[in-house]
C-alpha positions as CSV (number, residue, x, y, z in Angstrom):
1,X,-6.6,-6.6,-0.7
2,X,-7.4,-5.2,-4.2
3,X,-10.9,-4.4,-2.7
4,X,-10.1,-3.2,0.5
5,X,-7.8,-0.3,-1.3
6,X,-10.6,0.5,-3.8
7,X,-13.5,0.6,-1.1
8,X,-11.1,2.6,1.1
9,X,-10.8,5.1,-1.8
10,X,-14.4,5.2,-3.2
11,X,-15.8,6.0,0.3
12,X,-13.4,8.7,1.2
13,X,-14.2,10.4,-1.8
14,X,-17.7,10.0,-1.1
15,X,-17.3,11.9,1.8
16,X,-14.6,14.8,1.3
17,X,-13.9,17.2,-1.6
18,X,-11.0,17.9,0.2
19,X,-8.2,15.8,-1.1
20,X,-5.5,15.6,2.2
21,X,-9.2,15.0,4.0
22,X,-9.7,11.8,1.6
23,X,-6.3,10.8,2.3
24,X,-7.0,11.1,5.9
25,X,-10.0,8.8,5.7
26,X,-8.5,6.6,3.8
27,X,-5.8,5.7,6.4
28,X,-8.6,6.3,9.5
29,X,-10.7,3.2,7.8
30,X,-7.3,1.0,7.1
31,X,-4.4,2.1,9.8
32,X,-1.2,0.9,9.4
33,X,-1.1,-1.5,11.9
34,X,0.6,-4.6,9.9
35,X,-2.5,-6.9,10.0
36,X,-3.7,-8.3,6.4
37,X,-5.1,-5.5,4.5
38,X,-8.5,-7.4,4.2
39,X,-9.2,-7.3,7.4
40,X,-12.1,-5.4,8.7
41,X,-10.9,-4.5,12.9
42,X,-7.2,-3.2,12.3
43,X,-6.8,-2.2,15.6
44,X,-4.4,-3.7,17.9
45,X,-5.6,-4.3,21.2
46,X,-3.8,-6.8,23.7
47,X,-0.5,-6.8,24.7
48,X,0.4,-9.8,22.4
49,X,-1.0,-8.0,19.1
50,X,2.2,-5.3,20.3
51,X,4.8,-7.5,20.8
52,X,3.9,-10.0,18.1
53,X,3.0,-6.7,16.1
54,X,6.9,-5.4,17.1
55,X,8.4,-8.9,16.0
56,X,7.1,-9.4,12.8
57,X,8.1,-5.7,11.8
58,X,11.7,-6.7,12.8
59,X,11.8,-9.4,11.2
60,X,10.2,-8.6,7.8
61,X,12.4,-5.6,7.5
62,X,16.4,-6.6,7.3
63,X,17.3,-2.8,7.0
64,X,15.2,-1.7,10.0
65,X,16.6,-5.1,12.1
66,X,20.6,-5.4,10.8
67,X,21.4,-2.3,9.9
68,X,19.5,0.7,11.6
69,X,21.7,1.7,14.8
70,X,18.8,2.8,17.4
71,X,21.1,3.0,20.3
72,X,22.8,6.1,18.2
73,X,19.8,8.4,19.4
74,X,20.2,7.8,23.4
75,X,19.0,11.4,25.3
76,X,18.6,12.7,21.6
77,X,15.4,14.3,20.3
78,X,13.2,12.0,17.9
79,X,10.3,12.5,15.5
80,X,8.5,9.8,14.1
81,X,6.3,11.0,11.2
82,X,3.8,9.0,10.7
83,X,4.0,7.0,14.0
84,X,0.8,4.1,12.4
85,X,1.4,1.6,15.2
86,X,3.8,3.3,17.4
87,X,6.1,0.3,16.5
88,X,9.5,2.5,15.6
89,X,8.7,4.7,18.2
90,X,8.5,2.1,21.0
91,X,12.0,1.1,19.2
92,X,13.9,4.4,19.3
93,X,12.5,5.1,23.5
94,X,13.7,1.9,24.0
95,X,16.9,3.0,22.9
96,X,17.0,6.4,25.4
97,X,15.6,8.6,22.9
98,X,13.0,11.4,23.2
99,X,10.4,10.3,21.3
100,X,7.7,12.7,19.6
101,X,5.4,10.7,17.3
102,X,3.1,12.2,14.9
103,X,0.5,11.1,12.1
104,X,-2.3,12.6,10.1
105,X,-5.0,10.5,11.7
106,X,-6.5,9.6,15.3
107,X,-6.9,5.8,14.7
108,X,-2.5,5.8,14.9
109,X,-2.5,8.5,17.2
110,X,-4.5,6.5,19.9
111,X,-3.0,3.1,18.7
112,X,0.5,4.7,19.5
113,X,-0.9,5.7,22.7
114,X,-1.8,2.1,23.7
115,X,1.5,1.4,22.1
116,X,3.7,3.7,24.8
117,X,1.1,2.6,27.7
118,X,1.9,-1.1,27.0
119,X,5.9,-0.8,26.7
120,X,6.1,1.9,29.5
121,X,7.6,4.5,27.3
122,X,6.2,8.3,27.3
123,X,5.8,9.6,23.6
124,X,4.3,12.7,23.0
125,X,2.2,12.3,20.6
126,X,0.1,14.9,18.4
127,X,-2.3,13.8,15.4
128,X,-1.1,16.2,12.2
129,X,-0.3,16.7,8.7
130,X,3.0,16.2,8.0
131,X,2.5,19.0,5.6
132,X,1.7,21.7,7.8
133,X,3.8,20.2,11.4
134,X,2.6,22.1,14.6
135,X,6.0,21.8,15.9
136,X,8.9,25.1,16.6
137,X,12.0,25.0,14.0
138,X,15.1,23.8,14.9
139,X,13.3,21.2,17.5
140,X,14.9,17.9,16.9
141,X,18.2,15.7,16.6
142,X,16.6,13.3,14.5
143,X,13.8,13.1,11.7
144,X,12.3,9.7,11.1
145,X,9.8,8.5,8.4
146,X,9.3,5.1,7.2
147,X,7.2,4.2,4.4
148,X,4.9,7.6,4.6
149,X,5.6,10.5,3.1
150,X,4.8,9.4,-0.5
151,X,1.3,8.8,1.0
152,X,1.2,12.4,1.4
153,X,-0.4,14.8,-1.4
154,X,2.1,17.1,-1.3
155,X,5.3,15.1,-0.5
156,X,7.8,18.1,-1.0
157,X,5.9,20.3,1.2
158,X,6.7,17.7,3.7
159,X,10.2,17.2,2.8
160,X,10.5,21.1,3.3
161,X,8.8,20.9,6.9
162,X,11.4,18.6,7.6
163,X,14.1,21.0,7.0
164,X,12.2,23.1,9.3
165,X,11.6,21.3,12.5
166,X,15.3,19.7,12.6
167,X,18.0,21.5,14.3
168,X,21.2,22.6,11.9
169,X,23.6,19.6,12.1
170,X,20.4,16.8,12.8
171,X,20.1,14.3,10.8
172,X,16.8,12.2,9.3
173,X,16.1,9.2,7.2
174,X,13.0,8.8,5.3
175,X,11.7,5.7,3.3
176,X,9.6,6.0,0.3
177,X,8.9,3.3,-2.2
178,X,11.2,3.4,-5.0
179,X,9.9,3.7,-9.0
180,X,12.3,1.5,-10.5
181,X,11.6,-1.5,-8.6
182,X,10.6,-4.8,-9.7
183,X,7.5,-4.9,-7.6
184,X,6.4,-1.1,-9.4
185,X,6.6,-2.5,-12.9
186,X,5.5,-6.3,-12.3
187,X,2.3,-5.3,-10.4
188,X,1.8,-2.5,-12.9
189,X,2.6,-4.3,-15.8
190,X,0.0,-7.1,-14.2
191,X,-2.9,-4.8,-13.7
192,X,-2.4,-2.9,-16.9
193,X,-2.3,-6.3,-19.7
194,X,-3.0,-8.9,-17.6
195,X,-6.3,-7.1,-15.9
196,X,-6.7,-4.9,-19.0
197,X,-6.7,-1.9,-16.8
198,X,-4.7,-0.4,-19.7
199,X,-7.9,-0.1,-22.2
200,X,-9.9,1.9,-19.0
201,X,-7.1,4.6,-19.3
202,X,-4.8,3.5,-16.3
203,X,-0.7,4.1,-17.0
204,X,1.5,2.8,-14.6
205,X,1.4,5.2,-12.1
206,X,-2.6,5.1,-11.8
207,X,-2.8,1.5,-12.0
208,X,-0.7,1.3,-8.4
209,X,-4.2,1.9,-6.6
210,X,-5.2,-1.5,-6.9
211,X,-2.1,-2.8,-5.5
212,X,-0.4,-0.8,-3.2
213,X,-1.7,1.0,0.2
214,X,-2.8,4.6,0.8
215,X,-5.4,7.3,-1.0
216,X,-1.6,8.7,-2.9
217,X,1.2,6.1,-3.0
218,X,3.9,8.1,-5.4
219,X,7.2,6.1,-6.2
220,X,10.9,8.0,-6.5
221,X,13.8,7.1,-8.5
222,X,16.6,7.4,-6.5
223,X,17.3,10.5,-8.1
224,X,14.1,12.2,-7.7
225,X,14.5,11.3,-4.1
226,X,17.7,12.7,-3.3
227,X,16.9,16.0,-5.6
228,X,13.4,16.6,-3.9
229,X,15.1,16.7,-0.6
230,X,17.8,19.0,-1.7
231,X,15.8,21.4,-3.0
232,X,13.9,21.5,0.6
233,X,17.3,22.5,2.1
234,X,19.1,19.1,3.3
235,X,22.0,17.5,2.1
236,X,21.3,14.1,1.2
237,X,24.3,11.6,2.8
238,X,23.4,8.6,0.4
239,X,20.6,6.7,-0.4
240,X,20.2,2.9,-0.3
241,X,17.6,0.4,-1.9
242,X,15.9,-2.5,0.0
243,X,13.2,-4.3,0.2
244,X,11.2,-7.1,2.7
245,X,12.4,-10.2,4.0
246,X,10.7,-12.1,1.7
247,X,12.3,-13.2,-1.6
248,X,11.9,-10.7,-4.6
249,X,11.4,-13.8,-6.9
250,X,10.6,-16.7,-6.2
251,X,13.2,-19.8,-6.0
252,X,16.2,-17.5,-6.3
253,X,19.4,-18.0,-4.2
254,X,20.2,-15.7,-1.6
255,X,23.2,-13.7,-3.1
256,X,20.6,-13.3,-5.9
257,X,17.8,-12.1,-4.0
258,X,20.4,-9.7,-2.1
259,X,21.8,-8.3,-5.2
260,X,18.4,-7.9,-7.1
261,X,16.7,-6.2,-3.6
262,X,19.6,-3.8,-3.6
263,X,18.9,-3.1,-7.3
264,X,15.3,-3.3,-8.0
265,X,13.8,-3.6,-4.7
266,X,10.7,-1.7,-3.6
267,X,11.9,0.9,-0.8
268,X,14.8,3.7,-1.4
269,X,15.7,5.2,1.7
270,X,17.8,8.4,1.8
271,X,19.8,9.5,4.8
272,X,20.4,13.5,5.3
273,X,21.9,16.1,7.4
274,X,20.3,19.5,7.7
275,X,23.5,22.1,7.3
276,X,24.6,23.7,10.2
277,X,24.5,27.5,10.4
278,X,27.4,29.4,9.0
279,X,29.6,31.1,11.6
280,X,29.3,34.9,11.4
281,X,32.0,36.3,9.3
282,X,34.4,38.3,11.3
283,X,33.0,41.9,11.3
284,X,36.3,44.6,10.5
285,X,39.6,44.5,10.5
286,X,42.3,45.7,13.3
């Protein structure tokens, strides 16, 4: 896994001096699609890799399975930012949603596509940067991201084109992995004494490469969550901390594990509302 991030990095920077372009390679040569990371042919391509592909997302995510109401967004207009897979779009059209699903790189695009073809549900789909969305303001009931837009370079840029493309009242959730986890600091904490990557000048935000996913992979506090998307113009509802389906730690109970994934686990998710317009003041007196 280690060497599939490096490589992934090393050649994208051998190819681009522009850094969202690297970033862009980076996820073209290893797309999100949910097979092992040290696999070379990531691309889904029969009707079980989908629906096995669908499952396993499901199941490894208790947020996204027991808690996430898709049936909420019925006739209402959805983007997906960062579509990878087409998985959570196939889930919100198969709820009656409208489903427009974007991502910064053609290997999703065109594995969503084959996504929507399989199930039988009609995305639109467009391949851009989430930065910079080719999309009208005011466009949508509901903003979606899951596990993306700290991949981006400039993740508040992002947050702001959020603001812009939902309509006054919409809602969003996005998912972003969280900084004061227990996987941030034990996989850090790992590379940094245990690897020694601490004497060639890593910290524990550099040292992430060689662990986690994506050319940028930035971590929020919960804080720095909710405040970046403030400042971009939304009112943040709450935000909650999570993590996989698998055990934090090893051999602890399950009220434990619950407790310790609510705490310390590895995603924060923050739900929003984009204010509504103010009503015009009344204009006079009689």
């Amino acid at each position: 896994m280690t060497n599939s991030f490096i490589d992934a990095r090393r050649k994208a920077e051998s190819d681009s001096q522009d850094p969202q372009e690297r970033n862009r390679l980076w996820w073209e040569r290893l797309p999100m699609t949910y097979v092992d990371w040290s696999k070379q042919d990531r691309a889904l391509k029969e009707e079980w890799d989908f629906e096995t592909t669908r499952r396993e997302v499901l199941s490894n995510g208790p947020f996204l399975r027991e808690t996430f109401d898709y049936s909420r967004f019925a006739g209402k207009e959805v983007l997906d930012i960062g579509c990878g897979a087409g998985i959570m779009s196939g889930l919100f059209a198969d709820a009656g949603a409208l489903v427009t699903s974007i991502d910064l790189t053609r290997a999703a695009v065109e594995i969503t596509k084959h996504s929507g073809e399989r199930w039988g549900f009609p995305f639109r789909i467009g391949r851009m940067d989430a930065e910079a969305l080719a999309l009208k303001d005011d466009s949508f009931d509901f903003a979606f991201s899951w596990g993306v837009l700290h991949h981006t370079r400039d993740t508040e840029k992002a947050f702001a084109e959020v603001a812009r493309v939902l309509r006054p009242g919409g809602t969003g959730l996005i998912m972003v992995y969280h900084k004061t986890s227990a996987v941030y600091y034990l996989k850090g904490l790992h590379g940094l004494l245990v690897r020694g990557k601490l004497f060639s000048g890593y910290n524990l935000e550099t040292v992430q490469r060689f662990y986690t996913d994506g050319y940028y992979h930035r971590h929020f506090t919960r804080r720095e969550l909710s405040d970046a998307l403030t400042d971009a113009g939304l009112n943040v509802n709450r935000t909650i901390v999570t993590q996989m389906q698998k055990k934090i730690l090893p051999g602890v109970p399950g009220w434990l594990d619950r407790r310790l994934k609510a705490c310390v686990g590895w995603f924060v998710i923050a739900e929003f509302t984009k204010p509504a317009e103010p009503s015009n003041p009344s204009m006079g007196s009689s």
